[in-house]
C-alpha positions, 0 to 999 in steps of 0.5 A, a space after each residue: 729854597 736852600 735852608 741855608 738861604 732861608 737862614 741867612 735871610 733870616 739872620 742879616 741884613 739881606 736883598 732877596 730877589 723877588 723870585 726868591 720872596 715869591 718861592 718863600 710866600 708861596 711855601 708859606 702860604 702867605 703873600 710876599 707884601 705880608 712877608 715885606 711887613 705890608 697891612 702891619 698896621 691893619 688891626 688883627 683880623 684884617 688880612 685874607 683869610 686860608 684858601 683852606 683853613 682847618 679848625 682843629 679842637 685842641 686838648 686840655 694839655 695843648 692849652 695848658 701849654 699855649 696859656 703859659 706862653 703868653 702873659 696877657 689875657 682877658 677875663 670875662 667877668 658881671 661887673 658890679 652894676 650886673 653888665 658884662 665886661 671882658 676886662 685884659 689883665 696881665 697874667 701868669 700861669 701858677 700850679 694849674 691855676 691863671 693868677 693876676 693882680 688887680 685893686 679891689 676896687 677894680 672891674 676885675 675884683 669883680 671875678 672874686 667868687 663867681 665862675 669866669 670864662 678866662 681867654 688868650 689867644 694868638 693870631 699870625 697875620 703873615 701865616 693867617 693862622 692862629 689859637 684860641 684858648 677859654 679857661 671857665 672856673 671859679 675865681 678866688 682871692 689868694 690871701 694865705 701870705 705864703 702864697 701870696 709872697 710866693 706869687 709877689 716873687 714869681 711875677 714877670 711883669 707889673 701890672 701895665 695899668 700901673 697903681 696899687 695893684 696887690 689883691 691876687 686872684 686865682 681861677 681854677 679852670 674846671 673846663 680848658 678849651 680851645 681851637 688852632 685854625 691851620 692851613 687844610 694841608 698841614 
């Protein structure tokens, strides 16, 4: 297929031929209902998997730069009653460490001075590829005002749960791992 096609298919309204979404699915490793939007609404994980998946060990390097490409995580915490609990935050990435809002009084709070395993992932339902990244480190409260102003300003999104947000909290990754699944052949 041209890349001029392929570009135009992309870039406007457009009627491709089936031959043509056949061609392209087949390049792409995927299925032309997954190119036409088909199972959308199926949760994560749904689809078929890679005739030929490959599991790939990423670097510290390619998490760091996959974390900071995303904004919301979730945090892996004891929850004060001493049961674990994943809990999603909306996060940023700030000089090497994953910084969040949350309320003191929230299951997050619980992180504060205890080791926490952090996770970000993506998932391509279409491609049925995908990332998955574990930050494990300590997380603190950030109460110097300087940095919590620094952190205030710095922010690209609120909290989504909405409320009195304000307490920061920073993990410092000791350990950053993380797994790509791909297709065998790339």
């Amino acid at each position: 297929m041209s890349p001029h096609y392929l570009a135009y298919l992309e870039e406007r309204p457009a009627n491709p031929t089936m031959a043509a979404l056949i061609r392209l699915a087949d390049a792409l490793g995927t299925t032309v209902t997954a190119l036409l939007g088909g199972g959308i609404d199926l949760p994560p994980g749904q689809g078929h998997a890679l005739l030929n998946p490959q599991l790939l060990d990423l670097s510290p390097d390619e998490c760091r730069t996959l974390l900071s490409t995303h904004g919301v995580g979730r945090v892996a915490v004891s929850a004060s009653d001493g049961r674990p609990a994943v809990v999603p935050v909306n996060y940023e990435v700030v000089d090497e460490a994953i910084v969040f809002r949350t309320a003191p009084d929230s299951v997050a709070a619980s992180a504060l001075e205890t080791e926490v395993a952090f996770e970000v992932d993506h998932v391509d339902e279409a491609l049925r590829q995908g990332w998955s990244v574990l930050a494990v480190g300590p997380a603190s409260v950030v109460t110097e005002p300087d940095a919590v102003r620094r952190l205030t300003q710095r922010a690209h999104t609120t909290p989504w749960p909405g409320g009195e947000r304000e307490m920061w909290v920073a993990i410092r990754p000791t350990s950053l791992t993380g797994r790509r699944i791909t297709p065998a052949d790339q």
